[in-house]
C-alpha positions in Angstrom: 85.3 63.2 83.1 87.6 65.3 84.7 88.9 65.5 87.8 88.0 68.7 89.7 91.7 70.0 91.7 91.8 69.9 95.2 92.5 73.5 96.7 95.0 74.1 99.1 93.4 77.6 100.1 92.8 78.2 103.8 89.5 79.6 104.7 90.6 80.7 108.2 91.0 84.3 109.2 95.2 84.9 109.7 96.4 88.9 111.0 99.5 89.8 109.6 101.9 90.7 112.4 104.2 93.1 110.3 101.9 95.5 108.7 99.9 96.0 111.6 102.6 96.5 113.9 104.3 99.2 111.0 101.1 100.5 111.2 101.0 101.1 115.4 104.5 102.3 115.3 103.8 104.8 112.7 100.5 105.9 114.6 101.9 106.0 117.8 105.3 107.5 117.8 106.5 108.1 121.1 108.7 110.9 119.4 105.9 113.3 118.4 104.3 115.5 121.0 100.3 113.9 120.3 99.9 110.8 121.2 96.6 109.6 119.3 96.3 105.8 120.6 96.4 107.3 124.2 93.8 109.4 123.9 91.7 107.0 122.5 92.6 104.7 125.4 91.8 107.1 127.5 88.8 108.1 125.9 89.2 111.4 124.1 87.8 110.2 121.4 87.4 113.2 119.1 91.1 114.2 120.2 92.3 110.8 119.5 90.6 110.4 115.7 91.7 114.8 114.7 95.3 114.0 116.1 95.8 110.4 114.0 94.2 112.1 111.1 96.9 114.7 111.3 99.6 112.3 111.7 98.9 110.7 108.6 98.4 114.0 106.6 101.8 115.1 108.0 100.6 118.0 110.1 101.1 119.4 113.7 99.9 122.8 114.7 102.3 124.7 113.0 101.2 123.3 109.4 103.0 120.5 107.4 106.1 118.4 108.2 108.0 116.5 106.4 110.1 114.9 109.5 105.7 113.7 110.6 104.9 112.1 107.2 108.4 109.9 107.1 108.2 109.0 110.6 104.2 108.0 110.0 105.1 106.1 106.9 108.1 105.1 106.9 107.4 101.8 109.9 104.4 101.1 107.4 106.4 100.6 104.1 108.8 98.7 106.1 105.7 96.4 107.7 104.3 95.9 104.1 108.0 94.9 102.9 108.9 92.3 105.7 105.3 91.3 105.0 105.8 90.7 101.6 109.4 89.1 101.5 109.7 87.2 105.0 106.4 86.4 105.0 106.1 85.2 101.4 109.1 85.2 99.1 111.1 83.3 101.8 108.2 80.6 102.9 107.6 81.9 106.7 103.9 82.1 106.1 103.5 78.6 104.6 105.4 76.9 107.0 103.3 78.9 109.8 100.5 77.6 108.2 101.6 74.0 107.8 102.3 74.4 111.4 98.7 75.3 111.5 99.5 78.2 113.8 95.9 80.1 114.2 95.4 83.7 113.5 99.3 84.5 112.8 101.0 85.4 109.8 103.9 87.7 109.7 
C-alpha cells in the first residue's frame, strides 16, 4: 500500500504586501487632480467609485491620457513583479512562512 505524501500547503489566509500596495499607489496618486480613495473616506461614494473607474480607463475630463494610464499601472506591474521575484524566485515568502509570520506575504 502506498504511502499517501504529506503536503506542505498552508491553509491560512496571507495578503500580499506588494501588489496591493502597487495597487493603492496607482489608485491614489497624489499627482493627479481626483483623489478617489479620499472621497471614499470621506464618503462620496458615487464620486469616489466614477473617479477610480476613470483612473483606471485613463481618463480625466478632458478625454484620454496616456501620462493617467502609466502612472495607474505602472506601481501595479511593478507590485505584481517584486511580488513575483522577491517574493518567490528569491525565497522571501517561504522563509516568512517558515517564520510562520501570519497574514504577510510580500
Amino acid at each position: 500500500m502506498a504511502k499517501k505524501k504529506k503536503s506542505h500547503r498552508s491553509r491560512g489566509f496571507t495578503i500580499p504586501l506588494a501588489p496591493i500596495g502597487g495597487l493603492y499607489v496607482g489608485i491614489a496618486s497624489p499627482f493627479l487632480a481626483n483623489d478617489p480613495v479620499g472621497k471614499l473616506i470621506s464618503g462620496d461614494y458615487q464620486g469616489g467609485v466614477k473617479d477610480m473607474a476613470q483612473r483606471l480607463a485613463g481618463q480625466d475630463n478632458n478625454g484620454f491620457r496616456l501620462d493617467i494610464l502609466m502612472r495607474t499601472y505602472l506601481p501595479i506591474v511593478l507590485g505584481l513583479l517584486i511580488h513575483k521575484f522577491v517574493g518567490g524566485s528569491l525565497g522571501l515568502n517561504r522563509m516568512l512562512a517558515r517564520a510562520k509570520v501570519p497574514f504577510v506575504r510580500v
